[in-house]
N, C-alpha and C positions, 0 to 999 in steps of 0.2 A: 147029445152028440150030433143028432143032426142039426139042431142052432148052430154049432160052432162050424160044420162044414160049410154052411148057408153062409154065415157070416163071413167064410176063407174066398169064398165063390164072389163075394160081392165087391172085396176089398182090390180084386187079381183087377178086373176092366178098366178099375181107377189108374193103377198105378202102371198099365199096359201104355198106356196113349201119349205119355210125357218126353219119350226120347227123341221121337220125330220132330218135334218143335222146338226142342230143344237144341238138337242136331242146325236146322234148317236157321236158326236163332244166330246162334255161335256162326256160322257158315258166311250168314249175310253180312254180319259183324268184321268178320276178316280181307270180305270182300269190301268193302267200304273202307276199311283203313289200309289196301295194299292201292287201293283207287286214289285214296288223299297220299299215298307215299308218292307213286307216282306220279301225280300230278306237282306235287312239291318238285321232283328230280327233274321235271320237265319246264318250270319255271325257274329254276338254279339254270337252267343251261340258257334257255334264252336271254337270262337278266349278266350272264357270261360272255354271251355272244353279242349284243347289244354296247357293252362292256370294250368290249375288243375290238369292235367296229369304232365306238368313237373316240377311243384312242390310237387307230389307226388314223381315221380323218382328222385328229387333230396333230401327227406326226408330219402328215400330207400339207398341212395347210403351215405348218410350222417350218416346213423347209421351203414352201411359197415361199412365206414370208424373208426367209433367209435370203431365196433367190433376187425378190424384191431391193433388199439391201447390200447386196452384192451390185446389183445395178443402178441402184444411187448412189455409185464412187462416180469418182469426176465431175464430167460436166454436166452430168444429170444431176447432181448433189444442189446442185443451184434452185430449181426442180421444188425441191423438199419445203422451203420456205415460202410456198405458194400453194394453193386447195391445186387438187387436181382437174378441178373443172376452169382453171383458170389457165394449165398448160398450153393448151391448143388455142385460145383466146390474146396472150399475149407473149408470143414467141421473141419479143423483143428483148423479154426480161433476161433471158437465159437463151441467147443465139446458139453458143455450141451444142446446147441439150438434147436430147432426142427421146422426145418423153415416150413414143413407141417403144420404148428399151424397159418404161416402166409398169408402162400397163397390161402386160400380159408376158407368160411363158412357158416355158417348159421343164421341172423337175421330175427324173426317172421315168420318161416316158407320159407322166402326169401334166396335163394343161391348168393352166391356172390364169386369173384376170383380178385386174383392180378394177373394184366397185367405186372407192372412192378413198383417198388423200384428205385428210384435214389437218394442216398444222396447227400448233401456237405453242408459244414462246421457247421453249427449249425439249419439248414432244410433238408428238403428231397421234393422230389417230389412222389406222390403216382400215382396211375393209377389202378384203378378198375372197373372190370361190373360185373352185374346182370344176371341173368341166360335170361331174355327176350334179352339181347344184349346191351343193356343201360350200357354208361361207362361214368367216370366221373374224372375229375383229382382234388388231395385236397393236398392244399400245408400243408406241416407238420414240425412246429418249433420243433425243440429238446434242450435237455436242456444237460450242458457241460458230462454228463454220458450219453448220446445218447439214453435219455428216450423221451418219447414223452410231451412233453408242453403243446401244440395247435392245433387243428386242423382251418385252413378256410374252408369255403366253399367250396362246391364241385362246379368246373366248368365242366358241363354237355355238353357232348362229343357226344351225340348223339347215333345210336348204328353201332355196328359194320357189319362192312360189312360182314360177313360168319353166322351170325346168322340170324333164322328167327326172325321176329317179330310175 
């Protein structure tokens, strides 16, 4: 009889020590995966907001654009069939033109500029930014009197390296 109490006495210390580490085990565990939740929710929203931002800049730049083609009617249309570095060089080409109408503006309080004009043959290539720096390129169909047709989408350029953000 006293073996078996001895034996009841020796088994108790063993199995006394297991919960605590157990506990502290499980604990850490849950802390680590409510750490990776959060962190997950917290890069859903920036990869969201990032998201929204550059479909807003590209909204911006896509009514640029529009405003641009709105002010190649007339006698700025003349204008389109020449690089833009060539407007202010040979004002003979296109007297009535007033290529200032095309090189910068104002949509919804937004300022906007042309970087550069590249025609050829029956497109152009545009290149414009935003006053934050934001530039974006929109290729531009022209129709056989070198009006504007079409515009595509703006492929969003990022911003420029001399401006701040």
């Amino acid at each position: 009889m006293l073996c078996r109490e001895s034996l009841r006495h020796q088994h108790r210390p063993l199995a006394q020590g297991f919960v605590m580490p157990l506990a502290l085990g499980v604990s850490s565990l849950l802390l680590l995966g409510s750490a990776s939740i959060h962190t997950l929710s917290l890069q859903g929203r920036l990869r969201a907001a990032a998201h929204q931002q550059r479909a807003t800049s590209a909204d911006r730049l896509r009514s640029a654009a529009q405003a641009f083609a709105a002010a190649a009617q007339g006698p700025q249309a003349c204008l389109l069939s020449l690089p833009s570095m060539a407007w202010e060089v040979a004002p003979s080409t296109c007297p009535e033109a007033d290529p200032q109408l095309l090189t910068s503006g104002v949509v919804d309080g937004e300022s906007w500029r042309l970087i550069r004009w590249e025609p050829s043959a029956n497109r152009g290539t545009l290149l414009l930014a935003l006053d934050d720096g934001r530039q974006a390129r929109v290729l531009v169909r022209l129709t056989q009197e070198s009006a504007v047709a079409s515009l595509a989408e703006p492929q969003l350029l990022g911003r420029s390296g001399q401006e701040d953000a």
